[in-house]
C-alpha positions in Angstrom: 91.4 73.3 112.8 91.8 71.4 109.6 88.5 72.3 108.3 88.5 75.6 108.8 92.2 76.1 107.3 91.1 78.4 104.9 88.4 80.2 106.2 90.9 81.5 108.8 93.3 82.5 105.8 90.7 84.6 104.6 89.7 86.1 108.5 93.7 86.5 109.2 94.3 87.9 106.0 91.5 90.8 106.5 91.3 91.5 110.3 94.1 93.8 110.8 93.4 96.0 108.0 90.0 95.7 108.8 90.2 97.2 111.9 92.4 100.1 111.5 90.1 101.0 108.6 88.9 102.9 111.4 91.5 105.1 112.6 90.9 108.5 112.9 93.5 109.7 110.6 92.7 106.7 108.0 89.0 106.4 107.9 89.0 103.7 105.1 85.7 103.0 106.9 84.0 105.8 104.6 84.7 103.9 101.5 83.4 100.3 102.7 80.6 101.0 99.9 82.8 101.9 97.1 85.1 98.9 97.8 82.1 96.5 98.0 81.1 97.7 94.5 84.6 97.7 93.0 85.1 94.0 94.5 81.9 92.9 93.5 82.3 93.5 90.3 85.7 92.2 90.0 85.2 89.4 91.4 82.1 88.4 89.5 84.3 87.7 86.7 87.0 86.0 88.4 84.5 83.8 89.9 83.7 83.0 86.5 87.1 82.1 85.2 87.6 80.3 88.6 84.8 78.5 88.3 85.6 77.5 84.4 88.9 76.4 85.4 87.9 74.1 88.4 85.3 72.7 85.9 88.0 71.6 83.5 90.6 70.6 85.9 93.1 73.2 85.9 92.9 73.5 89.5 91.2 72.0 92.6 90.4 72.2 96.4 91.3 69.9 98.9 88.3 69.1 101.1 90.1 68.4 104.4 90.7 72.2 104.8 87.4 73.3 103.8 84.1 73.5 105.9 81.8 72.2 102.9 80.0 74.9 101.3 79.9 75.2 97.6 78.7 78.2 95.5 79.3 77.4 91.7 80.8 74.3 92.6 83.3 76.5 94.5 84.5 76.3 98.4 82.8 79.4 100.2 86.2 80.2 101.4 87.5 80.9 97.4 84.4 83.0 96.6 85.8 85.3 100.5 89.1 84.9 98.9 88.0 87.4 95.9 86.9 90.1 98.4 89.6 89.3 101.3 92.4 89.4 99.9 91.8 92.7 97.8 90.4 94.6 101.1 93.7 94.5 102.4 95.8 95.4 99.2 93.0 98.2 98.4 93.6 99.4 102.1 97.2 99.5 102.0 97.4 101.0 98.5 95.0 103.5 100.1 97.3 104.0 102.8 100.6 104.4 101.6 99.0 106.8 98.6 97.7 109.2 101.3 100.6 109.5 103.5 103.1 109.0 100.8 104.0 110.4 97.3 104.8 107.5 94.9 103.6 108.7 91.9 105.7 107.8 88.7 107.0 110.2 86.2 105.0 109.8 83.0 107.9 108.2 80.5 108.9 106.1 83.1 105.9 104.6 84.0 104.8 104.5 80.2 107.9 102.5 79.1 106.7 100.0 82.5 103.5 99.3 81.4 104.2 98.8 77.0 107.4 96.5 78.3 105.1 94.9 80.4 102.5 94.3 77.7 105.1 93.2 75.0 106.3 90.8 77.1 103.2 89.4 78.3 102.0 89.4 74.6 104.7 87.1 73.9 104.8 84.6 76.9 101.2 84.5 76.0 101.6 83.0 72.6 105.1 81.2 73.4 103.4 79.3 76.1 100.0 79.2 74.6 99.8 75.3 74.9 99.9 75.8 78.5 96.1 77.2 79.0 96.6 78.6 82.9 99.9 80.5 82.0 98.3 81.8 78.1 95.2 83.2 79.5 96.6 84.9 82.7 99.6 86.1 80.8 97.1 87.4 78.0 94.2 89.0 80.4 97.6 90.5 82.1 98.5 92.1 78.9 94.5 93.1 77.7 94.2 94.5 81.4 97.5 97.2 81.2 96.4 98.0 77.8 92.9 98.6 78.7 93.7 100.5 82.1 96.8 102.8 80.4 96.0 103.4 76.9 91.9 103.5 77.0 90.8 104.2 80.9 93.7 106.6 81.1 94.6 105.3 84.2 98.2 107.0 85.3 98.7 105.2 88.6 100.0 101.6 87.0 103.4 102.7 88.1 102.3 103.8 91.6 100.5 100.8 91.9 102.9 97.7 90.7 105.6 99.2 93.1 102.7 98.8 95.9 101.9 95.4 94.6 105.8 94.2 94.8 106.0 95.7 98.6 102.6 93.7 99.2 104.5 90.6 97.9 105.8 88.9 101.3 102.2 88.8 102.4 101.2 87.4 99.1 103.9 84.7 99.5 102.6 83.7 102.7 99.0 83.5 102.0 99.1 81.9 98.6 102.0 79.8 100.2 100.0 78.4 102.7 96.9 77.8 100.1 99.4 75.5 97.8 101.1 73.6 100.5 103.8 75.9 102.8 103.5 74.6 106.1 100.4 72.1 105.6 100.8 68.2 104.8 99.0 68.9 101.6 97.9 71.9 99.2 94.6 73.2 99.9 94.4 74.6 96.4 96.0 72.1 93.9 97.2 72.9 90.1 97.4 70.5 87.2 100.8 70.4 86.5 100.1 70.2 82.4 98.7 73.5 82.9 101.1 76.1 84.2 104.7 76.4 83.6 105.9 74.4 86.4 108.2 77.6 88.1 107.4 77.9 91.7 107.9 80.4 94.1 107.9 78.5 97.5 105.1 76.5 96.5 103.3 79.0 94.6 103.0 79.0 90.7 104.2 82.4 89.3 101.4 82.5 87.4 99.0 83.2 90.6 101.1 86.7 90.8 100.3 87.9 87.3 97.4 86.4 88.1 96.7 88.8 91.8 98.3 91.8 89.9 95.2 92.0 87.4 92.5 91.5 89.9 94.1 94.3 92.3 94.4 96.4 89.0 90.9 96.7 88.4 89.9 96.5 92.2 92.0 99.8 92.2 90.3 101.1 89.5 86.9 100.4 89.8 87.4 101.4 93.9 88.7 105.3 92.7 85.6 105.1 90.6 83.2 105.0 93.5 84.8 106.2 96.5 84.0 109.3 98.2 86.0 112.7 97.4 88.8 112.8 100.5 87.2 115.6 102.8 83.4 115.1 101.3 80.7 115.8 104.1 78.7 113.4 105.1 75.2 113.4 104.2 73.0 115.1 106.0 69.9 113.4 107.8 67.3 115.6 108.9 64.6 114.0 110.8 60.4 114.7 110.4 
């Protein structure tokens, strides 16, 4: 099992969801396209900051749980990461905003997202020796600004109180990925480079860190998906 500890993370993280994608009164299935697109795009550029970090030694993998294949000098299991584990956030946001009303007053959520900003502005800058905790804190900030203030986006509210009921499964994923339960980390973190505060065994920086990506995969997935109740093209053969 040991070298295929990952890779089953990333299956076991994405099957459930996956499958109910197709229930009748879900049909996530119709948007498979405009999720592929969001997450694509996404997770081009976190690939790109992953990749730039593992380069300079702010993080690393542990062979033993990986099967061996590298893109970008990274494991093919943490390239699937960037499309696993937001398929199952984007499906449960999708969820729970169809079936339920969660939407945030406007004041409310507009006081959330400047106090938000502020204060990642100024951990960014306090702990700006720190380069893993500076640049996620200060993407974090960039990222609320550009999404409430520019995009217009008025779901930030909707979607952080999603995120914080998504968090037990965070914790047990990105537990097991930096040690929980397993003799050694599979994903490792330079301890010069992060603040040092753990949840379990995770740095809190990883769930600033989540909350952007799933920001933009929520955004970019709304951008492309299908009107609810659209018709489905019509084929008409010669």
């Amino acid at each position: 099992m040991l070298p295929y500890t990952y890779l089953l993370i990333n299956f076991f993280t994405i099957i459930i969801c996956f499958i109910f994608s197709f229930h009748h009164k879900i049909k996530f299935n119709r948007h498979f396209g405009a999720f592929f697109k969001a997450s694509s795009l996404v997770a081009f550029v976190f690939i790109i900051w992953d990749a730039w970090f593992t380069k300079i030694g702010v993080w690393w993998f542990n062979d033993r749980y990986l099967i061996g294949v590298r893109i970008l000098d990274l494991p093919i299991e943490e390239i699937l990461f960037f499309f696993c584990i937001p398929f199952s956030c984007i499906f449960t946001y999708f969820c729970l905003d169809k079936f339920f009303t969660l939407d945030w007053k406007p004041m409310p959520e507009k006081i959330f997202v400047i106090t938000s900003i502020m204060l990642a502005l100024i951990g960014s800058i306090y702990f700006r020796e720190k380069i893993y905790t500076f640049m996620t804190l200060a993407t974090t900030a960039f990222s609320l600004f550009v999404l409430y203030f520019v995009l217009k986006a008025k779901w930030i509210g909707k979607a952080s109180l999603i995120y914080l009921m998504l968090m037990p499964g965070f914790l047990m994923v990105n537990g097991i990925l930096t040690g929980t339960g397993l003799e050694s980390p599979v994903v490792n973190y330079n301890p010069a480079e992060f603040l040092g505060i753990r949840i379990l065994t995770i740095p809190i920086e990883d769930t600033a860190y989540g909350y952007e990506m799933i920001l933009w995969n929520i955004y970019f997935f709304y951008k492309f998906k299908k009107p609810e109740g659209a018709a489905e093209p019509l084929i008409v053969e010669a």
